[in-house]
N, C-alpha and C positions, 0 to 999 in steps of 0.2 A: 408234509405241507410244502408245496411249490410255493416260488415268491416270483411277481411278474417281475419281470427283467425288462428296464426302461436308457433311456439313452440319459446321460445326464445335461442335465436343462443347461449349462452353460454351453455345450458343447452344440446344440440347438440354438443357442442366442448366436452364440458366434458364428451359425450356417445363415441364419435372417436377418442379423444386424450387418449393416455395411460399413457402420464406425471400428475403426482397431480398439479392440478394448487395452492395448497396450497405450494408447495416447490418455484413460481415464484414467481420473486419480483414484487412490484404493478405494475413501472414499464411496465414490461412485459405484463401481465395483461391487462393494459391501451392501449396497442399497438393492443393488440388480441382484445379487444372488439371493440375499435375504428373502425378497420380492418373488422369485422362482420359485425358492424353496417353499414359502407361504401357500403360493399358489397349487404347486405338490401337494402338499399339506392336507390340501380343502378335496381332494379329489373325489373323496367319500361323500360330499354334501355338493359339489357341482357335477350334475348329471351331461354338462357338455365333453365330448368329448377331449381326452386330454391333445391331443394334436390342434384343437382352437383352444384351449386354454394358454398352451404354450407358445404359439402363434399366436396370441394377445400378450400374452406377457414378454414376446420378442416383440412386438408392436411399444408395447412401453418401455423395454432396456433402451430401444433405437433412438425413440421421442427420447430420452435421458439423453443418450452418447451425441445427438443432435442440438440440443440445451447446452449441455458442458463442449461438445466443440466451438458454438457460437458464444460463449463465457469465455473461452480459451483465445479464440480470433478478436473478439472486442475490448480485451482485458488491456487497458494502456501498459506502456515495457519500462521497467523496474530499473533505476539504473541502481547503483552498487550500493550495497549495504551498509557502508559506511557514509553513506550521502546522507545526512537529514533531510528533510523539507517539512512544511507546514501545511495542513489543510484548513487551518483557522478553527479547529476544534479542538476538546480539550488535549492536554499532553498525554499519550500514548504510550503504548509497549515496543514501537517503534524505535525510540530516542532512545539514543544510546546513556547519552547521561541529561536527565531533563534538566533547565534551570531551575534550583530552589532558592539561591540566593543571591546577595548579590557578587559573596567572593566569589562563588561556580565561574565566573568570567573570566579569572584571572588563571583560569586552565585552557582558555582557545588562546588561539595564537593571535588571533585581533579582537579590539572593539571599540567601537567607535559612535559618537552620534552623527549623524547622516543624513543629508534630504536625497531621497531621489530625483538623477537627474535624468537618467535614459532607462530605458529597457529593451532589448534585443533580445526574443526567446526568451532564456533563462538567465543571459545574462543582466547583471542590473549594475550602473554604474551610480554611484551616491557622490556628494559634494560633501566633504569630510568639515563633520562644524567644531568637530574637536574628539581629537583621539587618543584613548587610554589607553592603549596597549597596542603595539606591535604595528600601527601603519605610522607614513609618515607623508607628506602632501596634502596639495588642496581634494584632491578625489583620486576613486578608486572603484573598479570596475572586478564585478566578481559574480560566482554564479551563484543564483537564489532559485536549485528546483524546488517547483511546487509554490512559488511564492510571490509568481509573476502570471496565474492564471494559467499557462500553458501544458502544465500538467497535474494532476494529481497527489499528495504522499499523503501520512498519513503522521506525522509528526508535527501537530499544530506550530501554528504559526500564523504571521499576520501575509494577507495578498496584499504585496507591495503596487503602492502606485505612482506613479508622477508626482512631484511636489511635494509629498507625504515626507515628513521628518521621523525619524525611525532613531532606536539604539537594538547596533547592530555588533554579534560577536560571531564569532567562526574558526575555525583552521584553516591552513592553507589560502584557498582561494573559494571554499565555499561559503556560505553566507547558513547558520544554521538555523532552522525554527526551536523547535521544543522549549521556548522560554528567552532563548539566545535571543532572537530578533524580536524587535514589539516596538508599537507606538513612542513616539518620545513621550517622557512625562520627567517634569525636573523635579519631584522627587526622585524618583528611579537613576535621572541622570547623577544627583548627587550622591547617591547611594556607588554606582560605579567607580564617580573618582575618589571616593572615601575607598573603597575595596581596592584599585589601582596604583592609590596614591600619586596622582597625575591632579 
């Protein structure tokens, strides 16, 4: 018994498709071949010839690898992974350590009740109306990605805005969502200088 001797279908995709399939993620990939193979598969019940079956199914890898290029070119740029931010939805697998309580605060290095009084990008400067931990002055300017409209994350939180009185925690010099930053409410405020002791 002879067996037809065929080219193999990725090696086909790769002469018709003009995307590098080294820029798709696996992924993708796993989709396109799976998808090949299927269409191999069927060769027995599709009476077209296998050279337009393949040439459609190169026609579809392409539409794919032309999708996830333009996914990959539109996709806003991620800064570092230790940056929180908020998208104002719930708290995430993104947050490092999400706020549950009110002691959780007494692990950043600031926190403070706050109005905003500017916004620059991501920066956002607050009027300090009283601070529990680790600042000291009438205000303090620090960066809030995600939390000022100009980008995206994915670590709930509130979109700061002008005027807006906030209780505000973080490290260093960013400004964290996941629970850290949120409307003033003086329950919550009391709750912090009970946890602080300030």
């Amino acid at each position: 018994m002879s067996e037809r001797h065929e080219s193999d279908p990725i090696d086909t995709l790769r002469s018709a498709n003009p995307v590098d399939d080294d820029q798709l993620s696996s992924a993708s990939l796993a989709r396109i071949r799976a998808r090949v193979r299927e269409d191999v598969m069927t060769d027995r019940t599709d009476r077209r010839p296998l050279r337009i079956r393949l040439l459609g199914a190169a026609t579809a890898a392409a539409a794919v690898g032309v999708v996830a290029m333009a996914v990959l070119v539109a996709r806003p740029a991620v800064g570092p992974a230790s940056t929180p931010g908020p998208s104002g939805g719930p708290i995430s697998a993104s947050c490092v350590e999400p706020y549950r309580e009110p002691g959780s605060i007494t692990r950043r290095t600031f926190a403070f009740d706050g109005t905003v009084t500017a916004i620059s990008g991501d920066q956002v400067t607050f009027a300090i109306n009283r601070a529990y931990r680790g600042l000291t002055g009438s205000s303090t300017t620090l960066d809030a990605p995600g939390m000022t409209g100009t980008s995206i994350t994915s670590a709930g939180g509130p979109n700061l805005a002008m005027g807006d009185r906030y209780l505000v925690a973080g490290d260093d010099h960013f400004v964290w969502g996941c629970g850290y930053t949120q409307a003033y409410d003086d329950g919550v405020a009391a709750q912090w200088a009970t946890a602080t002791g300030s």
